[in-house]
LUMDO-985445 format. One record per residue (C-alpha): residue number from 1; x, y, z. Coordinates in steps of 0.2 Angstrom, whole numbers. Layout:
residues N
koldo nr NUM	xx X	yy Y	zz Z
...
***
This chain:
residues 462
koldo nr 1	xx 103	yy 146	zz 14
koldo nr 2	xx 84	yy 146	zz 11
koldo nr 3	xx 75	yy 131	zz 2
koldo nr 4	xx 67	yy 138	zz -16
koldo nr 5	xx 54	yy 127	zz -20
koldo nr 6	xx 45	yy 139	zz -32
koldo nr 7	xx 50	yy 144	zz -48
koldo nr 8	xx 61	yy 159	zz -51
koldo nr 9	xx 53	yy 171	zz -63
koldo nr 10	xx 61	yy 170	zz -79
koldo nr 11	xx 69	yy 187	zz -85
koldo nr 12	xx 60	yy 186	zz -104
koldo nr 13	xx 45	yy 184	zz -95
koldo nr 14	xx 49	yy 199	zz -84
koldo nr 15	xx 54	yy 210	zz -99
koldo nr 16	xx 37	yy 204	zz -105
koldo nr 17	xx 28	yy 211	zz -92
koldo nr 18	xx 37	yy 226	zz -91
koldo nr 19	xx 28	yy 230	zz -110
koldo nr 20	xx 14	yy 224	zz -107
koldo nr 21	xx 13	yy 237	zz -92
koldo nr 22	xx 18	yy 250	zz -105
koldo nr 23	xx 6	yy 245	zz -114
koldo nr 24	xx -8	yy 246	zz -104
koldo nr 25	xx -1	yy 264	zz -92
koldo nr 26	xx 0	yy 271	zz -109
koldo nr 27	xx -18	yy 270	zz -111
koldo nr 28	xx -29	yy 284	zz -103
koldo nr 29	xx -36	yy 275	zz -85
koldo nr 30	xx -56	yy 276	zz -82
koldo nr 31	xx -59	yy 282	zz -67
koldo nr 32	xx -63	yy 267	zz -57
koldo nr 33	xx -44	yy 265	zz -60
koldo nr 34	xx -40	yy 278	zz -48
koldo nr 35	xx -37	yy 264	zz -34
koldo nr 36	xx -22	yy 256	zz -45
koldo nr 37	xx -10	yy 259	zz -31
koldo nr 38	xx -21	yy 248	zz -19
koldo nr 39	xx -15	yy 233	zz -9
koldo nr 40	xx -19	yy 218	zz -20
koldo nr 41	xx -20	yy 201	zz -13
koldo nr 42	xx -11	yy 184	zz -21
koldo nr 43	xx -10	yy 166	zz -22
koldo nr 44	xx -17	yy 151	zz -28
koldo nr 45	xx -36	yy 149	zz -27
koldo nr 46	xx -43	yy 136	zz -17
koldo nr 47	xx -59	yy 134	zz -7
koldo nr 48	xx -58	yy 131	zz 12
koldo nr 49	xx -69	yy 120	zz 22
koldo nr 50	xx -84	yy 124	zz 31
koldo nr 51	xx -79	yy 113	zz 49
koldo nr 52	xx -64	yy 104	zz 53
koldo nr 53	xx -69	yy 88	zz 47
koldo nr 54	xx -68	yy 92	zz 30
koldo nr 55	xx -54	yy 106	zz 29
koldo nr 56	xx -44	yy 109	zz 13
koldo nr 57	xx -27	yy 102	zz 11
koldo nr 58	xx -14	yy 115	zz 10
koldo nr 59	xx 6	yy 115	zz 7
koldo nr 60	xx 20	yy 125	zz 13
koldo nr 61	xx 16	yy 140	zz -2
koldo nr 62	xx 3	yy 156	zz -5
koldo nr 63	xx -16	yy 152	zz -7
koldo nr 64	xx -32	yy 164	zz -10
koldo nr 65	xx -50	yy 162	zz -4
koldo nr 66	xx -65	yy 172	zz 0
koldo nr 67	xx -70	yy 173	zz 18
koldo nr 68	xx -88	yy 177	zz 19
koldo nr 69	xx -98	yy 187	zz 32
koldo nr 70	xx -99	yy 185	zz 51
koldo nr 71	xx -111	yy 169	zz 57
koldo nr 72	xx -112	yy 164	zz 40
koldo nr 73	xx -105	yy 147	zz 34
koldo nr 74	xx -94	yy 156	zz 22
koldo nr 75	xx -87	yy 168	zz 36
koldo nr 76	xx -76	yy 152	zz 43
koldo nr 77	xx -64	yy 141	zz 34
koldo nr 78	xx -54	yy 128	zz 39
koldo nr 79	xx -39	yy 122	zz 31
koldo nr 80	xx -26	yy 106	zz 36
koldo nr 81	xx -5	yy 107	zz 33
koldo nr 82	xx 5	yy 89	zz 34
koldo nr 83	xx 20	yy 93	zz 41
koldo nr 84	xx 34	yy 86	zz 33
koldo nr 85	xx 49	yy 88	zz 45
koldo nr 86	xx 46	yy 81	zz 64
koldo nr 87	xx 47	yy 94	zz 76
koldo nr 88	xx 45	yy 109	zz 65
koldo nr 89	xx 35	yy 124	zz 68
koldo nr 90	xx 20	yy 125	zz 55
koldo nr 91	xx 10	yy 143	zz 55
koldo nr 92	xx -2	yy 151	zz 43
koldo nr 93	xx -5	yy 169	zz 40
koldo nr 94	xx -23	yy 174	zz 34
koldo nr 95	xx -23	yy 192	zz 27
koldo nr 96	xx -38	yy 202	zz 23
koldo nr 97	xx -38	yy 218	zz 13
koldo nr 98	xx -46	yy 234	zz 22
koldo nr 99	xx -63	yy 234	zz 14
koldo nr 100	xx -79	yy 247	zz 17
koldo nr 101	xx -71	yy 264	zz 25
koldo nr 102	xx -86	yy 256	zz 39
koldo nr 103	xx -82	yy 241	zz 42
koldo nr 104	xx -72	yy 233	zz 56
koldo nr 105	xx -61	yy 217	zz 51
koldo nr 106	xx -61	yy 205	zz 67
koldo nr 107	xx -51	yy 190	zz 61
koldo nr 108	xx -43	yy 175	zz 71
koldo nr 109	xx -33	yy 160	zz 67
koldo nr 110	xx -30	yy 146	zz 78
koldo nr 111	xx -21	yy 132	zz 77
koldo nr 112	xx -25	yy 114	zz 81
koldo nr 113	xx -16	yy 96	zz 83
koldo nr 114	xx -30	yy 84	zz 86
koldo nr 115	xx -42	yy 92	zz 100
koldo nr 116	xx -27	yy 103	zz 107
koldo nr 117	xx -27	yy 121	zz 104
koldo nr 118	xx -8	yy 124	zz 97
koldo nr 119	xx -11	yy 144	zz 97
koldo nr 120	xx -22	yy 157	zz 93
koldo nr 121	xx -17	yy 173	zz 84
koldo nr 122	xx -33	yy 188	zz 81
koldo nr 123	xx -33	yy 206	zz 73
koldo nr 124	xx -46	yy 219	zz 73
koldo nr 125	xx -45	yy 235	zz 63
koldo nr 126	xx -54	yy 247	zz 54
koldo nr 127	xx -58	yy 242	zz 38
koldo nr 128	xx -53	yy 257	zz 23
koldo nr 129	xx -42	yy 262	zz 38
koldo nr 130	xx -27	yy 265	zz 44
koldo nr 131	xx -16	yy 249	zz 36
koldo nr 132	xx -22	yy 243	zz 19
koldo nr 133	xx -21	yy 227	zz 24
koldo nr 134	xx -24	yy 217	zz 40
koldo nr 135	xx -18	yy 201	zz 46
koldo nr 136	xx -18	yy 185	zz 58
koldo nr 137	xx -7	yy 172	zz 62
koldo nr 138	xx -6	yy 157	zz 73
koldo nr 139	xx 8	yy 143	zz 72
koldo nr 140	xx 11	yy 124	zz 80
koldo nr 141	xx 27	yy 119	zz 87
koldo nr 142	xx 42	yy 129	zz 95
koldo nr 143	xx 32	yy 131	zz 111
koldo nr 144	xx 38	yy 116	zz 121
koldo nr 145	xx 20	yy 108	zz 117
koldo nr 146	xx 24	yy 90	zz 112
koldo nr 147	xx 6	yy 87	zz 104
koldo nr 148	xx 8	yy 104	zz 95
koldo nr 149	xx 27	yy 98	zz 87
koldo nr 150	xx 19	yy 81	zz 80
koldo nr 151	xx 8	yy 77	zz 64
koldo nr 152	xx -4	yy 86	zz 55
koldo nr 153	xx -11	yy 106	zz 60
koldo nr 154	xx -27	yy 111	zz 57
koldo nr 155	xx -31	yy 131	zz 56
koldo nr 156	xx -46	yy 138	zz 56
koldo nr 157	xx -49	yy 155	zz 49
koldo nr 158	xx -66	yy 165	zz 59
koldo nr 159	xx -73	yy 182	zz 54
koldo nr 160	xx -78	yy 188	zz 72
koldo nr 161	xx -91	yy 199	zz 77
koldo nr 162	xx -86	yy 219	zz 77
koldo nr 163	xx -93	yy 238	zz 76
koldo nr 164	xx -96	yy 240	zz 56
koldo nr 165	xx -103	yy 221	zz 53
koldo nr 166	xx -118	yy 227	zz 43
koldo nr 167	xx -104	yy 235	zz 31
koldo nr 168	xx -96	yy 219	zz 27
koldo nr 169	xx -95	yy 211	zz 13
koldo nr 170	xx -85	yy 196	zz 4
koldo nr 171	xx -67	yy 197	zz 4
koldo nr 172	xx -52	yy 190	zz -4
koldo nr 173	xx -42	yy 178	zz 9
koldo nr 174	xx -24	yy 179	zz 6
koldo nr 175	xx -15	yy 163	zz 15
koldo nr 176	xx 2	yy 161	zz 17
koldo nr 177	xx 9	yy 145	zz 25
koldo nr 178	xx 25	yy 141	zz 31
koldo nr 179	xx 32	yy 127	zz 38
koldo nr 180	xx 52	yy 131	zz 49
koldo nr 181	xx 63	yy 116	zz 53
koldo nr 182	xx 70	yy 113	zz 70
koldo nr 183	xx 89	yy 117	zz 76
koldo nr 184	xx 100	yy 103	zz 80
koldo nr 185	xx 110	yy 117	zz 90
koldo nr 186	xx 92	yy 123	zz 98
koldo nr 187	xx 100	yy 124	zz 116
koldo nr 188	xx 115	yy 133	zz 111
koldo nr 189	xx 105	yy 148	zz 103
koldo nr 190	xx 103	yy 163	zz 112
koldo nr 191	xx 86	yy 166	zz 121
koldo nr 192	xx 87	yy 185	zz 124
koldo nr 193	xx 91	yy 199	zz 113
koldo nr 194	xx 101	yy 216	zz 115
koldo nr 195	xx 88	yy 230	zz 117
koldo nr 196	xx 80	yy 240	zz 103
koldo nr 197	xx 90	yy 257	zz 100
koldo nr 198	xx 79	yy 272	zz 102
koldo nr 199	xx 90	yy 283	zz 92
koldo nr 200	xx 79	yy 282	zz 74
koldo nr 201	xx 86	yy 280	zz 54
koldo nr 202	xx 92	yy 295	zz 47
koldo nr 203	xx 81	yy 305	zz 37
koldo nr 204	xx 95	yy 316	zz 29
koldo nr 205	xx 103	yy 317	zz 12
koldo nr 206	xx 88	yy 306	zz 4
koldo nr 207	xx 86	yy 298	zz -12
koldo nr 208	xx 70	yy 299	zz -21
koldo nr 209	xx 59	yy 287	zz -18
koldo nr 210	xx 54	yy 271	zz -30
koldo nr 211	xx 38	yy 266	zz -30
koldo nr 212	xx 34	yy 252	zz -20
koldo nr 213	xx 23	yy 235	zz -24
koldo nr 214	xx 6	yy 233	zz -24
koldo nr 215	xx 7	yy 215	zz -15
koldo nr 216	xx 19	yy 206	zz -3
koldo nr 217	xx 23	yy 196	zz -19
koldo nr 218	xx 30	yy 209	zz -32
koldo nr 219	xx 38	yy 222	zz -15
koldo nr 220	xx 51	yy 230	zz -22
koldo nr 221	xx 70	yy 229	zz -11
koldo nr 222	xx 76	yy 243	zz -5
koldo nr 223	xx 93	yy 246	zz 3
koldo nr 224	xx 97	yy 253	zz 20
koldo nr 225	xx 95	yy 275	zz 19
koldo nr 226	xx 84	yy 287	zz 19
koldo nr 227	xx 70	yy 291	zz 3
koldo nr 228	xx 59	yy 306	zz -2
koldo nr 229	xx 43	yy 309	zz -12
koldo nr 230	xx 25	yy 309	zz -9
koldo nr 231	xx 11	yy 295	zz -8
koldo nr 232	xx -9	yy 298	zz -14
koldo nr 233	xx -24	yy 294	zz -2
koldo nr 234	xx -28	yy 273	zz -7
koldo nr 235	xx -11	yy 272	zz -13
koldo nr 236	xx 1	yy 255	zz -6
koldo nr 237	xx 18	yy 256	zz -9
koldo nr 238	xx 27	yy 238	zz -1
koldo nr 239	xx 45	yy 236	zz 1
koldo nr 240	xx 58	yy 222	zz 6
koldo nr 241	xx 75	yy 223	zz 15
koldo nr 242	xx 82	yy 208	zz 20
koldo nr 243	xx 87	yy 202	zz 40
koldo nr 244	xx 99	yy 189	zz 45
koldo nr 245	xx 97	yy 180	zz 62
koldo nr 246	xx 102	yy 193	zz 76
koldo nr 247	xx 95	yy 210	zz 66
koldo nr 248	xx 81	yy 219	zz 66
koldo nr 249	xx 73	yy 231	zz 53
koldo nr 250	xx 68	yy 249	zz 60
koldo nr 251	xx 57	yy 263	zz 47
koldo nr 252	xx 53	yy 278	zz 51
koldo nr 253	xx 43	yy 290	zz 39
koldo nr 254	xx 40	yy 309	zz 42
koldo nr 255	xx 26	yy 318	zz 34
koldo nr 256	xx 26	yy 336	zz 27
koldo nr 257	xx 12	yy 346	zz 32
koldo nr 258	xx -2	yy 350	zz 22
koldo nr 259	xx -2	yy 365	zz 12
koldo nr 260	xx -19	yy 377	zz 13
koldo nr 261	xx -22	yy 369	zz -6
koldo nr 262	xx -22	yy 352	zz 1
koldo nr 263	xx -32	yy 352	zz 13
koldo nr 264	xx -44	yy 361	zz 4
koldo nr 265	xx -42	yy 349	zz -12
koldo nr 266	xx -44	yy 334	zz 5
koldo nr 267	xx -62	yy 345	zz 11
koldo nr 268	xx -50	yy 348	zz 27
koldo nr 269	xx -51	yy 329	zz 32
koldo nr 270	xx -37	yy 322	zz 39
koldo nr 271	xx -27	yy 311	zz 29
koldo nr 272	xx -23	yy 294	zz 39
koldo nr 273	xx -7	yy 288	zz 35
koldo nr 274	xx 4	yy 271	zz 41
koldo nr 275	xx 18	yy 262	zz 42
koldo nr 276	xx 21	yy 244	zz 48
koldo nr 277	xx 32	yy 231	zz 45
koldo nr 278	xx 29	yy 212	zz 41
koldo nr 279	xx 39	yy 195	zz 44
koldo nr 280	xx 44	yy 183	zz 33
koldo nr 281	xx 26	yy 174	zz 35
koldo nr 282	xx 17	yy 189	zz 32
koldo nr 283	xx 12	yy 192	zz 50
koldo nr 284	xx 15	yy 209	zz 60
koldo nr 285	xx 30	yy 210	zz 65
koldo nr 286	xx 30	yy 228	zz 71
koldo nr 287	xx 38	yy 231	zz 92
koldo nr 288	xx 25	yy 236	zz 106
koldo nr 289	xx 33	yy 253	zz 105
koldo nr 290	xx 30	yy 257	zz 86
koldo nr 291	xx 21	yy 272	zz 81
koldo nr 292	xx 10	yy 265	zz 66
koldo nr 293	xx -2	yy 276	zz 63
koldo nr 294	xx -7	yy 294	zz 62
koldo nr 295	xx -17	yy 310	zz 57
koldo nr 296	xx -9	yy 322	zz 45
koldo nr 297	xx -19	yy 339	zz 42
koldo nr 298	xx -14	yy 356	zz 40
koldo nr 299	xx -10	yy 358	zz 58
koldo nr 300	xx 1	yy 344	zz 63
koldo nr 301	xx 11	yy 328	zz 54
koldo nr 302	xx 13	yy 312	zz 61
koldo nr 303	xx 31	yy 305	zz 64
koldo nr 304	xx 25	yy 286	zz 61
koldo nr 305	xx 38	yy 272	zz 67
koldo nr 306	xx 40	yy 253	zz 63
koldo nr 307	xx 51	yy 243	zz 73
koldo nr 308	xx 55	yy 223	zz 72
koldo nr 309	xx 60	yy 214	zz 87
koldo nr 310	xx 79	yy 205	zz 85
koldo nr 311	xx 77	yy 189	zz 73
koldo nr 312	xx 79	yy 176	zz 86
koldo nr 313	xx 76	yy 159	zz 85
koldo nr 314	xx 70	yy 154	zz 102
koldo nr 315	xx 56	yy 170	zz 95
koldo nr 316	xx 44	yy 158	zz 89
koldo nr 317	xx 40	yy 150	zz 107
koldo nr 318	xx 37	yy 170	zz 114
koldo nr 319	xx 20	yy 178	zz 122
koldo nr 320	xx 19	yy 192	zz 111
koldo nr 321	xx 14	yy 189	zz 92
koldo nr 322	xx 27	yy 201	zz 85
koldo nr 323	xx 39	yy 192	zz 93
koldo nr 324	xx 37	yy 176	zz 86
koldo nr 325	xx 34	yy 183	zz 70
koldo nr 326	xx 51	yy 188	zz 70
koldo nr 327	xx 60	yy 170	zz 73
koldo nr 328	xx 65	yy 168	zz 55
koldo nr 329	xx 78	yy 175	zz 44
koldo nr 330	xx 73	yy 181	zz 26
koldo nr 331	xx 62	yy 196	zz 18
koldo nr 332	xx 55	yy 208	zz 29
koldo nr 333	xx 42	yy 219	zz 23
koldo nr 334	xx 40	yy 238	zz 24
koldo nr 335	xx 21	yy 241	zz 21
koldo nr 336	xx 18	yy 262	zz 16
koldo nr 337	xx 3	yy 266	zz 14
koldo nr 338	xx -13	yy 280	zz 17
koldo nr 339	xx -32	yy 277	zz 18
koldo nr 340	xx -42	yy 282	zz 4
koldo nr 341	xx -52	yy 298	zz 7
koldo nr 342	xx -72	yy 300	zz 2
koldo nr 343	xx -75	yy 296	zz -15
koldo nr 344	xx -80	yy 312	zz -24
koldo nr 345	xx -69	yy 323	zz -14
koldo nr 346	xx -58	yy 331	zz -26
koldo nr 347	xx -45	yy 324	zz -19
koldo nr 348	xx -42	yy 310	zz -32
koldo nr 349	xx -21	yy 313	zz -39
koldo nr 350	xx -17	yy 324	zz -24
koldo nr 351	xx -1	yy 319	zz -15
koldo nr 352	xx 6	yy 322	zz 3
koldo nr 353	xx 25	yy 322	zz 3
koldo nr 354	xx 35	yy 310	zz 15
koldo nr 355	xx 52	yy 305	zz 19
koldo nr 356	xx 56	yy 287	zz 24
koldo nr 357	xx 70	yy 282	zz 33
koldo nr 358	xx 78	yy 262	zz 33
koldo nr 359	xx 90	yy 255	zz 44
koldo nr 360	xx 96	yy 236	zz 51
koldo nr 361	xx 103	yy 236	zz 66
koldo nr 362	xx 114	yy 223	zz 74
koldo nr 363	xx 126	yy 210	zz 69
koldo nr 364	xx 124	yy 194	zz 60
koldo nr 365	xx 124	yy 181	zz 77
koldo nr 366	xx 115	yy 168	zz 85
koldo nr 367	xx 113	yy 157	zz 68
koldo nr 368	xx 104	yy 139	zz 69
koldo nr 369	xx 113	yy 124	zz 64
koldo nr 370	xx 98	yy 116	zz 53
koldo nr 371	xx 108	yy 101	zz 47
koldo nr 372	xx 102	yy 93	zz 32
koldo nr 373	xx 84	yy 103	zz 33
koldo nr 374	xx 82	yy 120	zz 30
koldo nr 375	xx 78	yy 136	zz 38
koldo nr 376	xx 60	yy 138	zz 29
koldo nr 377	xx 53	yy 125	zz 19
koldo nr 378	xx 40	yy 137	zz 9
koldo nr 379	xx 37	yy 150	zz -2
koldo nr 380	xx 53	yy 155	zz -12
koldo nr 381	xx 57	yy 167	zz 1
koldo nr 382	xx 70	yy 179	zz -10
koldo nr 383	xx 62	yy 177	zz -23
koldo nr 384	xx 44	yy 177	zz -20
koldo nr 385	xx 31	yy 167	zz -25
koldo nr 386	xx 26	yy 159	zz -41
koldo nr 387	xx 17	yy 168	zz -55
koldo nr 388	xx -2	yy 165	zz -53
koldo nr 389	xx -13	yy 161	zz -70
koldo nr 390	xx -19	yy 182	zz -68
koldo nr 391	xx -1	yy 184	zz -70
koldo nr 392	xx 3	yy 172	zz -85
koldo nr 393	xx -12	yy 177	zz -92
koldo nr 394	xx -7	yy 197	zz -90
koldo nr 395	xx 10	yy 193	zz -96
koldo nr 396	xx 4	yy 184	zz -112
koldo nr 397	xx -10	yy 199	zz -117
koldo nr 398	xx 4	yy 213	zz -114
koldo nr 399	xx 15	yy 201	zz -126
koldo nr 400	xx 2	yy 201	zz -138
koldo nr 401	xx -3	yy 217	zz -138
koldo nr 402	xx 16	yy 224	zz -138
koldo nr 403	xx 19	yy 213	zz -153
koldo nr 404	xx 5	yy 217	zz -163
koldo nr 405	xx 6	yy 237	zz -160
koldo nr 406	xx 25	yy 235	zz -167
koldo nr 407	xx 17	yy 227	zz -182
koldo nr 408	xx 6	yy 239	zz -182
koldo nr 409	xx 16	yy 253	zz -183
koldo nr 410	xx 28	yy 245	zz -195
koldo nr 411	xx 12	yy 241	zz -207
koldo nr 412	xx 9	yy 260	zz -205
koldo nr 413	xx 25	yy 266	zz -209
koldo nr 414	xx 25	yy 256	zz -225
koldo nr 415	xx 10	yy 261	zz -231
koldo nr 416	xx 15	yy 277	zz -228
koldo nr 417	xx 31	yy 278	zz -235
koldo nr 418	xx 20	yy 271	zz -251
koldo nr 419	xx 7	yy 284	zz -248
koldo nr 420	xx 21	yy 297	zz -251
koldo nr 421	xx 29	yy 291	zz -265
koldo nr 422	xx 13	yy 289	zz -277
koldo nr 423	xx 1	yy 302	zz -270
koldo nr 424	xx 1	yy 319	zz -280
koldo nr 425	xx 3	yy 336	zz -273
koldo nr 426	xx -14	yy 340	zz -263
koldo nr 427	xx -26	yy 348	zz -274
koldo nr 428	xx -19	yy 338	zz -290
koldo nr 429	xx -23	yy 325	zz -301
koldo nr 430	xx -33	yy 309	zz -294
koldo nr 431	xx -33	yy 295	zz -302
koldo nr 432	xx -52	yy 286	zz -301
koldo nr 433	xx -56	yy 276	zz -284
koldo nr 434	xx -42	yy 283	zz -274
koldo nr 435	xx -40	yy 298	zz -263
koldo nr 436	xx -29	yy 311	zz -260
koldo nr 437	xx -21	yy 316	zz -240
koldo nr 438	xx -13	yy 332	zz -235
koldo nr 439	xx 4	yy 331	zz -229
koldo nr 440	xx 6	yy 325	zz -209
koldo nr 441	xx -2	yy 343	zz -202
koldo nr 442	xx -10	yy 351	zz -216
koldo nr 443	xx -29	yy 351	zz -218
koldo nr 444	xx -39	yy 335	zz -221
koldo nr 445	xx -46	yy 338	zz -239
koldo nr 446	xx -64	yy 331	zz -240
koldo nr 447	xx -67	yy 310	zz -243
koldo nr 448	xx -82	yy 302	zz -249
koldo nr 449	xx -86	yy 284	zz -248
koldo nr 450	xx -73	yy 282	zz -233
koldo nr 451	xx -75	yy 267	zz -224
koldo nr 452	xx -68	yy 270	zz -208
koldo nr 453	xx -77	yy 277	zz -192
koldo nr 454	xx -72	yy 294	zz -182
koldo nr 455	xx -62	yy 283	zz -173
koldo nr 456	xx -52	yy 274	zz -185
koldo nr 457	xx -38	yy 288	zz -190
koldo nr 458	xx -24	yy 294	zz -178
koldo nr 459	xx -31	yy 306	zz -168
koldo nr 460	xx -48	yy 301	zz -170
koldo nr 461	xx -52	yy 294	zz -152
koldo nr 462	xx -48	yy 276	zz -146
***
């Protein structure tokens, strides 16, 4: 069982934000709303340090800052985590969203325990790319380090030097941080797994697609099986499926090529499409022999794959960083997504179709024996994490404005149904002061002295 220490969200207050989504999709969008489907970032704000002597405080939980440019002050932060179990592995993921189509991200983490270096994690990509979101991770403990296993851990978070750094510009920092409890049974646990099959999920008898999340935070489950529909250029769709200890997650989506109308509607650019997959903690947690990314045009479409390693405890002491991103049991993240193409393309709406394939492979073995800890002291990890003020404050408008349009409309029915019971016949008898209307459809007879604007009727604008 995984620790909850973060609130479930309460199902009135789902059903309130479902409305209050209504509300607001039923709306006509401006069109700086085009990016809606983008990655979004979450957490509780906090501002990070500026060195390591005076690095924020952080708990087990999700946190959001702003990292600044490169060799700025603000393009460093640092951050400390009191661990609260001895011996356990403590790792924070810092996450960035793609940014300018330009720019280059160039992130790295690196832990610290005193003056030791514990572990350094980096990632460099394309910013407005390939992924929508890109990631670093670094950890302390569950490497055989005794220094690293024992008190506090520092992290710094460093925006490095890359191609694109004049088209930076301030980001949101998304942190997770997660501290994992030692096994009693440590010894006894396997330290090698079965190899990954090459034989890829089904793409056959699909169901239609849902749409995915926006963020980690609200990714939508989605069962073992195969999926079709279509995703737009700037659109993120995030989904979770859940691994035990000895399994591992395997996608795989398959692109239709474009039609001569897309790729005209494109400006016959290529669309860049990917697919990668996430651990618990956020970090990457895609196999060396994954096919993430690709090029779809009216020539050829990509067959992009995204593969965990085997959740194995003794994963978090590995080399490689996919590796020891998968050591822990819990959500795993499907992340499906394509790079937004030039503004003022045309192509704003236009979809590509894709079919995604899910599977988990292997058999529920090699679980720890945690005792009287738990797996993950952290973020609610079935749940996800707790409701941000944006949110309450989303939650509490879309109430408001749901509540007051059904008062609205009831006010409206009433003074119609009284409208119709004392108004004469159009063209009839008017007493002084008051005004005649047509039946719903016929023609507006004239008014003088009306004190509404154009807007003000039904079907007068908004």
């Amino acid at each position: 069982m995984h620790r909850h220490l973060l609130p479930r969200r309460a199902p009135g207050l789902v059903a309130a934000a479902a409305l209050a989504t209504t509300v607001v999709l039923t709306s006509p969008l401006p069109s700086w709303a085009d990016d809606a489907a983008a990655y979004e970032a979450t957490g509780k704000s906090v501002d990070g340090g500026a060195s390591a002597g005076d690095a924020t405080s952080l708990e087990a939980g999700d946190w959001k800052d702003t990292l600044g440019l490169t060799g700025t002050s603000d393009g460093q932060r640092w951050y400390t985590v009191k661990r609260t179990v001895d011996g356990s592995t403590v790792r924070l993921t810092a996450a960035l969203p793609s940014g300018a189509p330009t720019a280059r991200h160039s992130v790295t983490v690196e832990a610290f325990s005193g003056n030791s270096s514990c572990g350094k994690g980096d990632t460099s990509s394309a910013g407005g790319g390939h992924q929508p979101v890109v990631v670093a991770s670094a950890s302390a403990g569950g490497n055989g380090r005794e220094e690293c296993a024992e008190g506090d851990v520092t992290f710094s978070v460093t925006r490095e030097t890359s191609d694109g750094t004049e088209e930076q510009q301030e980001e949101p920092l998304e942190i997770r941080v997660v501290e994992e409890a030692p096994a009693k049974d440590a010894e006894q646990l396997p330290t090698e797994s079965a190899d990954l099959p090459e034989e890829q999920p089904s793409l056959s008898d699909p169901d239609d697609l849902p749409g995915g999340g926006v963020s980690f935070d609200d990714a939508v489950a989605l069962e073992p099986g195969a999926y079709r529909g279509s995703i737009a250029p700037g659109e993120t769709r995030i989904y979770r499926v859940d691994l035990d200890w000895g399994q591992s997650l395997d996608a795989v989506a398959q692109f239709a090529p474009l039609t001569a109308t897309q790729a005209e509607a494109f400006d016959n650019s290529d669309i860049r499409p990917s697919l990668v997959t996430y651990a618990p903690s956020r970090a990457v947690a895609a196999d060396n022999t994954s096919n993430t990314y690709g090029r779809l045009n009216a020539y050829s479409s990509p067959e992009l794959r995204a593969t965990t390693p085997f959740v194995l405890y003794h994963a978090r002491g590995a080399w490689s960083g996919a590796s020891q991103a998968a050591s822990t049991a819990g959500p795993y993240y499907v992340v499906l997504a394509a790079a937004p193409v030039e503004e003022g393309s045309g192509a704003a709406g236009a979809e590509v179709g894709v079919t995604l394939g899910v599977a988990v492979n292997g058999e529920v073995s090699g679980t720890p024996d945690f005792g009287d800890q738990q797996a993950v002291i952290g973020p609610d990890l079935d749940g996800g994490s707790s409701m941000g003020w944006l949110t309450w404050a989303l939650v509490g408008l879309g109430t408001f404005l749901v509540v007051g349009g059904v008062t609205a409309v009831l006010i409206a029915r009433r003074h119609a149904a009284r409208a119709r019971t004392q108004a004469p016949p159009y063209g009839g008898y008017v007493p002084p002061g008051q005004q005649a209307y047509p039946p719903y459809g016929g023609q507006q007879g004239p008014q003088r002295g009306s004190q509404h604007g154009p807007g003000d009727h039904p079907g007068g604008g908004w």
